[in-house]
C-alpha positions as CSV (number, residue, x, y, z in Angstrom):
1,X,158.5,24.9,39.8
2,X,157.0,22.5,42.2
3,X,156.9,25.6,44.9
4,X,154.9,28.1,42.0
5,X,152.6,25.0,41.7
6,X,151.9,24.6,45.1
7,X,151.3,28.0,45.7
8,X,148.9,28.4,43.3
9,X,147.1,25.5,44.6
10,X,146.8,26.7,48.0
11,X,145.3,30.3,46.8
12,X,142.6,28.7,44.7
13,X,142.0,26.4,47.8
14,X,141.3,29.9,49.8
15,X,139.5,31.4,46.9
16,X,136.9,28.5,47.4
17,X,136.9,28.7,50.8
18,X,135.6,32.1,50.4
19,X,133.1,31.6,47.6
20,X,131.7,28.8,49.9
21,X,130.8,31.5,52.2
22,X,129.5,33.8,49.6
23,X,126.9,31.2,48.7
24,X,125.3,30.9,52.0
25,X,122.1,32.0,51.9
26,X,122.4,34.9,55.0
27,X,119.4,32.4,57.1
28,X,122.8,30.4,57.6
29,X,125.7,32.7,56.4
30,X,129.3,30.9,57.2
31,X,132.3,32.5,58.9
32,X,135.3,32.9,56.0
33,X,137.7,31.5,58.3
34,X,141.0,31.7,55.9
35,X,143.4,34.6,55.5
36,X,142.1,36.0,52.3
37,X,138.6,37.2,50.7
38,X,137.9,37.8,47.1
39,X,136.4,40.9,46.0
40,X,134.5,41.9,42.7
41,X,133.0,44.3,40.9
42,X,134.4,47.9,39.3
43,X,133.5,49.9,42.6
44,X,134.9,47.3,45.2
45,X,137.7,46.3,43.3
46,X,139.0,49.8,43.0
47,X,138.3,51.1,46.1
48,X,140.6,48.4,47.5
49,X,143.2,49.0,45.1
50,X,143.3,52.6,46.6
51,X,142.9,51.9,50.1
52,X,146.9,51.0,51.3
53,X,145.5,49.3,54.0
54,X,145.0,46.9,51.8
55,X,147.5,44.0,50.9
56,X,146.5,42.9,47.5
57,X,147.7,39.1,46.6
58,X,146.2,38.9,43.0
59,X,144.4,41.3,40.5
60,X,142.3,40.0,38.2
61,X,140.4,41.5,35.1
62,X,139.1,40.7,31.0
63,X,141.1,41.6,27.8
64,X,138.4,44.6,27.5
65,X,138.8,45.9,30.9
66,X,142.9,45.8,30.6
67,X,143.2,49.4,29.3
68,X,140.8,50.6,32.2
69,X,142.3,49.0,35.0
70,X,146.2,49.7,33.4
71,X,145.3,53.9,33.4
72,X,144.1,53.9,36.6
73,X,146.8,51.6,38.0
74,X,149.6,51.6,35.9
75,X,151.7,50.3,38.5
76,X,149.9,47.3,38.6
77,X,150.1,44.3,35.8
78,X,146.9,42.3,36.3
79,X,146.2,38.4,35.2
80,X,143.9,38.3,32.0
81,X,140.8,36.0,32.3
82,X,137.7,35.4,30.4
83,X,134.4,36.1,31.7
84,X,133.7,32.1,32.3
85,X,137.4,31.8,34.2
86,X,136.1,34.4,36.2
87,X,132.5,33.3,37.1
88,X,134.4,29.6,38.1
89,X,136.0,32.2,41.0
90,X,133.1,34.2,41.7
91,X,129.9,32.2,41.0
92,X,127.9,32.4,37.9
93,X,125.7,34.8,39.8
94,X,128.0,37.3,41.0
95,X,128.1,40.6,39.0
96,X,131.7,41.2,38.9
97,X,132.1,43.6,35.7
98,X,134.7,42.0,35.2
99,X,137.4,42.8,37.9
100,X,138.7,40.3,40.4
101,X,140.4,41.1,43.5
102,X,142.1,38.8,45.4
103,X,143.4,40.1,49.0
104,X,143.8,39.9,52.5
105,X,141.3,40.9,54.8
106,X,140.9,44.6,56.8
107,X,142.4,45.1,59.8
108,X,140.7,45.3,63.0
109,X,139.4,48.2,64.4
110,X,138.5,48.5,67.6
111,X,135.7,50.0,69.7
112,X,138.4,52.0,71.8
113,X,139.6,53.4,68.7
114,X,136.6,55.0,67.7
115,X,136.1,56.5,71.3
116,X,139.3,58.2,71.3
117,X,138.4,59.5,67.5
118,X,135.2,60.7,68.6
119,X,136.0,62.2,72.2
120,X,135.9,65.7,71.4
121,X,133.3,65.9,68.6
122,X,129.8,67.1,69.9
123,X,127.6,65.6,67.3
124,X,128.5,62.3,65.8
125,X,126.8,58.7,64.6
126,X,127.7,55.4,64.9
127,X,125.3,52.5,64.0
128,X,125.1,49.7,65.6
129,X,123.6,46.0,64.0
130,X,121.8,43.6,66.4
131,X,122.2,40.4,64.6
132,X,121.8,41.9,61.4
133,X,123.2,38.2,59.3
134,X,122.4,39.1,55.7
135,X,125.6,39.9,53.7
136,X,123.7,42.0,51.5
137,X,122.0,44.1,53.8
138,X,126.1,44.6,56.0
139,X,127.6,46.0,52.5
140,X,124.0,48.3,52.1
141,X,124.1,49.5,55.2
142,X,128.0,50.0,55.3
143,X,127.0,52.6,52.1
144,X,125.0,54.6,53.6
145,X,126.6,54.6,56.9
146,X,129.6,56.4,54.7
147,X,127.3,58.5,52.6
148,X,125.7,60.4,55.3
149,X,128.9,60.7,57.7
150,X,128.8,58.1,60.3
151,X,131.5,57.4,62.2
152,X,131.3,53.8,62.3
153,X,129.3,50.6,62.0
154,X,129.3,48.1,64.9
155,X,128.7,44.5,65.1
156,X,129.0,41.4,67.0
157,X,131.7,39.1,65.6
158,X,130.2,35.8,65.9
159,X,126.4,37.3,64.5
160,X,127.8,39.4,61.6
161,X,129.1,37.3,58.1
162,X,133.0,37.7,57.7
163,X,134.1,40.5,55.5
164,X,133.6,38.8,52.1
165,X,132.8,39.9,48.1
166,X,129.3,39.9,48.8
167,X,129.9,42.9,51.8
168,X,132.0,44.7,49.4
169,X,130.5,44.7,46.7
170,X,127.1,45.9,48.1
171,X,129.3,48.2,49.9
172,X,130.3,49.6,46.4
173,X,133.6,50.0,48.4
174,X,132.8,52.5,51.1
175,X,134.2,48.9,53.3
176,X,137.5,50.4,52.8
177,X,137.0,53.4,54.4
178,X,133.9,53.0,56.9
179,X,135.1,51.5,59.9
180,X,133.6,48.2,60.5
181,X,134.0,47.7,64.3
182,X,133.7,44.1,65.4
183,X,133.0,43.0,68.9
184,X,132.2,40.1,71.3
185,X,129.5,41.7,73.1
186,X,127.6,44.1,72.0
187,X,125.9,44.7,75.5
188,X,129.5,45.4,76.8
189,X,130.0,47.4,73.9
190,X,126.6,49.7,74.4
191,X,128.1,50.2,78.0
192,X,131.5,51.6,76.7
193,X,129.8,54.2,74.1
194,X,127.4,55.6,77.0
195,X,130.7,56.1,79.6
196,X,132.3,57.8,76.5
197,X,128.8,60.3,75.8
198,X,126.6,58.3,73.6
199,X,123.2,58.5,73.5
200,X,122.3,54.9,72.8
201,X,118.6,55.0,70.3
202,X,116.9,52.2,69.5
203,X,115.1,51.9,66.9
204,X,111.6,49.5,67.5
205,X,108.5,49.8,65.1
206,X,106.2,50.2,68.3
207,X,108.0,53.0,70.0
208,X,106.1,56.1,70.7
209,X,108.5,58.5,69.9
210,X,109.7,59.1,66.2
211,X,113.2,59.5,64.9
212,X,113.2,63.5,63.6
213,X,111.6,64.5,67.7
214,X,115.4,63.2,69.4
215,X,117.6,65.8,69.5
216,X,120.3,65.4,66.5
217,X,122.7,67.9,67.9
218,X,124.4,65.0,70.1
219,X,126.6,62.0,69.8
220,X,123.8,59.5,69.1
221,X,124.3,55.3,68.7
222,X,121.7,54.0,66.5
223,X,120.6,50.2,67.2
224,X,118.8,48.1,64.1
225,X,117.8,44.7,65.1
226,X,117.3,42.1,62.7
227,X,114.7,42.0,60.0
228,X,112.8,38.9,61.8
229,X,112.5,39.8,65.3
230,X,114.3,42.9,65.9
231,X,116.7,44.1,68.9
232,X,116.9,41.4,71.2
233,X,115.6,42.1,74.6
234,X,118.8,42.7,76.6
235,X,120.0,45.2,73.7
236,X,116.4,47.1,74.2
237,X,116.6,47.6,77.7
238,X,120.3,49.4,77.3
239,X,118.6,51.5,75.6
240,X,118.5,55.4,76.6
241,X,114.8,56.0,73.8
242,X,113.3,53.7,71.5
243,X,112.3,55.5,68.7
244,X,110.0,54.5,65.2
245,X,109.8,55.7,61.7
246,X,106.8,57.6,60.7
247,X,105.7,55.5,57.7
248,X,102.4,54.4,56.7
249,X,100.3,52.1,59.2
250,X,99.8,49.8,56.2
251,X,103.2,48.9,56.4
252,X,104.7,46.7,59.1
253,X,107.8,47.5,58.5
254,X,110.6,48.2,56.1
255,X,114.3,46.3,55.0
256,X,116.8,47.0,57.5
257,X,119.2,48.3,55.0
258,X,116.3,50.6,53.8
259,X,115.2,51.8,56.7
260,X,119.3,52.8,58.2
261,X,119.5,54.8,55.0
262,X,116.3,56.6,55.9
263,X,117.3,57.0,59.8
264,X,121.2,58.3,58.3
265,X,119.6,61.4,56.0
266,X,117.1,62.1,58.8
267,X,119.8,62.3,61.4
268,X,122.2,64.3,58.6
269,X,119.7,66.8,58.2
């Protein structure tokens, strides 16, 4: 008994380990530094239950959503909560639908990987996020990174906000399958995708060039720099072309996540 107690402590110890993180505003976003993240929301929750990657510790769901979850999964017997039991787990803000996921995190993937995966292919995408922080914006871009068929999405660990809920959720579950590709520097990085046939494009407001005149028929890294100040200077110069996005002068410039999903349908064309 005392063991089943002090199990269950330790979980809802993670659990607001993780929440903790999920409430950082992304201007100062916190590493989830413990072995497990907490996921919500129909799409997330069940694109995790699907992925066997994924080592699930505890499902969670309402009365009302029992049936749901029970057809889809019938293998799996989830804990009943109310709405408020599950909003003391989530936040009060989070839009969770009603599904609670808790689980271990993804397994790494590395940048080697996806070389190997993409050495024979003649045309393929990969973004890559220049201190991109905001979780929201990681989970967006994640979604349409998987909706128009790139091959990855690349970050720098210590820049980029741990897998988490948040991610996921704006994800709506793609996280599962997109490779998320994390790695200690990104300058190092942009060096290995050019020996292995990259074309590394940056993309900078100012450039003269625009996106739809590069030639799409090529194994092409995008860079995105960061909402505030863009790529940083080191990460421009790697660059093979800087290119822009032909949108109205009265607009400086557009959300990061926004303006990926706009690059990823132009370069899917």
């Amino acid at each position: 008994m005392l063991y089943l107690l002090f199990n269950f402590l330790c979980l809802n110890v993670l659990i607001v380990a993780e929440i903790e993180g999920l409430n950082m505003s992304h201007k100062g976003f916190k590493k989830n530094t413990s072995n497990i993240v907490v996921l919500y929301g129909r799409h997330a929750v069940f694109a995790a239950l699907e992925n066997q990657k994924r080592q699930i510790i505890q499902l969670i769901c309402t009365p009302e959503n029992r049936t749901e979850l029970e057809q889809k999964f019938p293998h799996l017997s989830p804990v009943l909560k109310t709405k408020k039991e599950i909003e003391a787990i989530v936040g009060p803000n989070a839009i969770h639908q009603g599904f609670v996921l808790t689980a271990s995190p993804l397994e790494n993937i590395y940048l080697q990987d996806l070389c190997e995966q993409t050495q024979n292919l003649a045309k393929c995408r990969v973004l890559i996020l220049d201190q991109v922080t905001d979780p929201q914006n990681v989970g967006a871009i994640i979604r349409s990174a998987a909706a128009f068929n790139a091959s990855a999405v690349i970050v720098q660990d210590k820049n980029t906000p741990s897998e988490s809920g948040v991610i996921a959720k704006a994800s709506a579950g793609t996280i599962e399958f997109l490779p998320l590709i994390r790695v200690t520097n990104l300058s190092r990085a942009i060096e290995i995708l050019k020996k292995s046939g990259f074309w590394i494009v940056g993309m900078d407001a100012h450039a003269q060039q625009k996106i739809d005149e590069i030639d799409k028929n090529s194994k092409l890294a995008i860079i995105m720099g960061s909402e505030g100040s863009g790529m940083r200077r080191l990460i421009q110069e790697s660059c093979d072309i800087t290119v822009r996005l032909d949108i109205n002068p009265c607009v400086e410039s557009l959300n990061v996540s926004t303006a990926a999903s706009i690059i990823l349908y132009e370069l899917n064309k």
